[in-house]
N, C-alpha and C positions, 0 to 999 in steps of 0.2 A: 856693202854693209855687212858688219859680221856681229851675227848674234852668237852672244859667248853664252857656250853650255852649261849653266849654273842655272840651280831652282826647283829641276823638278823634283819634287817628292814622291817617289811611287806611293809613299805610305802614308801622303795626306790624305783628308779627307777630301778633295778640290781637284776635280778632275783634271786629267793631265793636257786638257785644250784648254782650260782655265788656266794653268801655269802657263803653258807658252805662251799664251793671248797676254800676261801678265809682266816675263821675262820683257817683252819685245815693245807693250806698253811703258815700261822703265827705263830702257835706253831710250826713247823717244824723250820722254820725259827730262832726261837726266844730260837732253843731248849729246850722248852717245851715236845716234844717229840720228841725220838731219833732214827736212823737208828736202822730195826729189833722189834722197838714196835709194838704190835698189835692192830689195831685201831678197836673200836667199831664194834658189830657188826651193819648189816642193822636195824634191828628191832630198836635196844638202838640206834640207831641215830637219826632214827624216834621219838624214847617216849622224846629225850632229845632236840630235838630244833622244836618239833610240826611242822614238815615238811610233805611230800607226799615220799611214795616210790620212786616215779620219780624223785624227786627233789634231795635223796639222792643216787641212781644211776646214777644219770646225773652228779653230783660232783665228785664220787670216781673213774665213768669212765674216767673223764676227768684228772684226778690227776692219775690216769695210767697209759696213754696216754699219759703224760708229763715226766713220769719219778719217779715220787715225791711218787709216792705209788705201792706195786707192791700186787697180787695174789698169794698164793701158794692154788694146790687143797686140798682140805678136811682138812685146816689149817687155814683160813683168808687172809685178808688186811694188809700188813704189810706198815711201810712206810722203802723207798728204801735208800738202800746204797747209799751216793754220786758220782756221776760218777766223776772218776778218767779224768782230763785232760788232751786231748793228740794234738799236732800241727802238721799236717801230712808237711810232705820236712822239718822239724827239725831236725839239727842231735842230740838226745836225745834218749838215751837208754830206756827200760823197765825200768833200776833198778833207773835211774834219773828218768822218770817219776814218781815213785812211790812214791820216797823219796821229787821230788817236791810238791807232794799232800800230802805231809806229813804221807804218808805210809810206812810200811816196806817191804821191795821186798823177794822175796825167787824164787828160784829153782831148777825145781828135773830133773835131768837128766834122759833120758828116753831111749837114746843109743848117742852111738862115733862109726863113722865106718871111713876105707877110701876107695874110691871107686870110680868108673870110672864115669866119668860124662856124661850125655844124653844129649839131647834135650833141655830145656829150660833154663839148669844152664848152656850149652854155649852158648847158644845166652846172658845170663846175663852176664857171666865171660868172653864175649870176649874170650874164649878158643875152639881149636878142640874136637872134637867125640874123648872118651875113656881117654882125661887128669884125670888124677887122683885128689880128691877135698877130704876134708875132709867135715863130717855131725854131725852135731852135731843137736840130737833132745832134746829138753825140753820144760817142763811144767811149768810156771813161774806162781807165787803165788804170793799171798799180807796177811801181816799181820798172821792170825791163820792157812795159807795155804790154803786161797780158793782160788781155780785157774780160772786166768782171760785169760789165753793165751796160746794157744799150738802155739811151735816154732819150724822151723826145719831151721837149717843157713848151709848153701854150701859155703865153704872158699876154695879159689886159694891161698895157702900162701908159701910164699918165700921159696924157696928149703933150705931143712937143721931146719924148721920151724916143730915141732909137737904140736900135742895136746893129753892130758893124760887124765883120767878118774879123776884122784886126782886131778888133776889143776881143772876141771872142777866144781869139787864138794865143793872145798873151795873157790872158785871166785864165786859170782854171777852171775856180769856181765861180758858175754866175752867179748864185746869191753875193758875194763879195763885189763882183761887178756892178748889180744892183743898186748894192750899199753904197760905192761911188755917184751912184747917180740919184742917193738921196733916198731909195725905196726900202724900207728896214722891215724885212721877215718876221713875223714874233710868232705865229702858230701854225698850225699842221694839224692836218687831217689824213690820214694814210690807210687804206684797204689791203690786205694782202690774199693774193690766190696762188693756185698753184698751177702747172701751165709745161705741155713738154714742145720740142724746140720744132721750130720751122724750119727748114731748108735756108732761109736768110738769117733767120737768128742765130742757126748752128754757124754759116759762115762769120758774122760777126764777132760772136763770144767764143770761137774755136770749140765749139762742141760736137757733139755726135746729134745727125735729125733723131726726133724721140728723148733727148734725156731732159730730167728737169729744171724746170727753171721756176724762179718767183717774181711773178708781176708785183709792183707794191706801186698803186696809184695814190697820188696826194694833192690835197689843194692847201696852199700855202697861202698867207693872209699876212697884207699890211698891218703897221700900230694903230692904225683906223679901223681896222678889221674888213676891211676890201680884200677880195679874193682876188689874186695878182697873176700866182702860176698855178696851172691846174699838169701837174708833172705824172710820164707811165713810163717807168723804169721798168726791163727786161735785165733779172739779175741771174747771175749764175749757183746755182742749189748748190753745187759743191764748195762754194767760198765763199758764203756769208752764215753765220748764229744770228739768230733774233732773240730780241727778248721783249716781253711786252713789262711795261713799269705800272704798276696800279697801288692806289694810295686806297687808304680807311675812309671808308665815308659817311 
């Protein structure tokens, strides 16, 4: 990545880590440099815009910190992947959001069981202690399969209703799978917390144990308004934006 020496101003009024932080937000912008380049290092940013140490720490912390440029250790400054858009109480699947940011979704099944329901998935399901729910666990990917989400979905679904390991593996999206078998999504309910990584969630979503992640639990509801998936997604903090949508009331 080469950041061209043009901008700074000694004699604005806009400190000289706000220029750089600025120069280097523009070619991002302007595509000049792209998700995954490696930007300069400390020293060549210094020889290249006659700055202070400080002045180029003070930038690249701050463009971390925003999202716009990330760290790997013993690797560099990379600039970051775009965070994928997401609208929390939207009823929008993983594999629509993905495909609305213009990504391509994947999923890897990671088990199918059925099995008696506890604690939290009846208080979601509306159901007694020991009903039988099916689970479906997966790892949902983007693009070359880097995975941005572990998922595990608890389904009450209509007697006479299965789900197979083949269905699973040729559908992406379950709700679409669903909707072949008649069962049509209309609302959401969705929680979000905040949550740093387990030793298996790091292996899963390629992370470091310790960094963050966003649980976002949901219970999903038939056109009957029957509570069908009670879903707890493990997402990765560094590649999703949320936004909440709220109307006048």
């Amino acid at each position: 990545m080469k950041i061209v020496p043009l901008g700074i101003d000694r004699n604005a009024p806009e400190p000289l880590y706000y220029q750089l932080k600025q120069i280097i937000l523009n070619q991002i912008s302007q595509g000049i440099v792209k998700p995954g380049d490696l930007i300069p290092a400390e020293r060549e940013l210094i020889e290249i815009h006659q700055v202070s140490r400080m002045t180029v720490r003070l930038a690249i912390q701050e463009l971390v910190q925003e999202g716009y440029l990330v760290r790997q250790q013993g690797k560099g400054t990379f600039v970051a992947q775009p965070k994928i858009r997401r609208v929390i109480g939207e009823l929008r699947s993983f594999s629509e959001d993905m495909s609305f940011s213009g990504r391509k979704p994947g999923s890897t099944l990671l088990d199918l069981r059925f099995e008696h329901a506890v604690g939290q998935v009846c208080q979601a399901l509306k159901i007694g202690e020991g009903e039988m729910v099916w689970v479906v666990e997966r790892l949902r990917t983007v693009d070359n399969g880097e995975p941005l989400s572990y998922n595990q979905s608890f389904l009450k679904l209509p007697e006479g209703t299965s789900l197979t390991i083949e269905e699973l593996k040729q559908e992406v999206s379950l709700w679409a799978l669903l909707a072949r078998k008649g069962i049509h999504l209309t609302d959401v309910e969705e929680t979000v917390q905040a949550i740093v990584a387990s030793r298996r969630q790091a292996e899963l979503l390629k992370v470091n144990v310790g960094d963050p992640l966003l649980v976002i639990e949901g219970v999903t509801y038939s056109e009957q308004g029957v509570p069908i998936e009670y879903s707890h997604n493990v997402n990765r903090a560094d590649r999703f934006k949320y936004f909440v949508k709220k109307a006048h009331q």
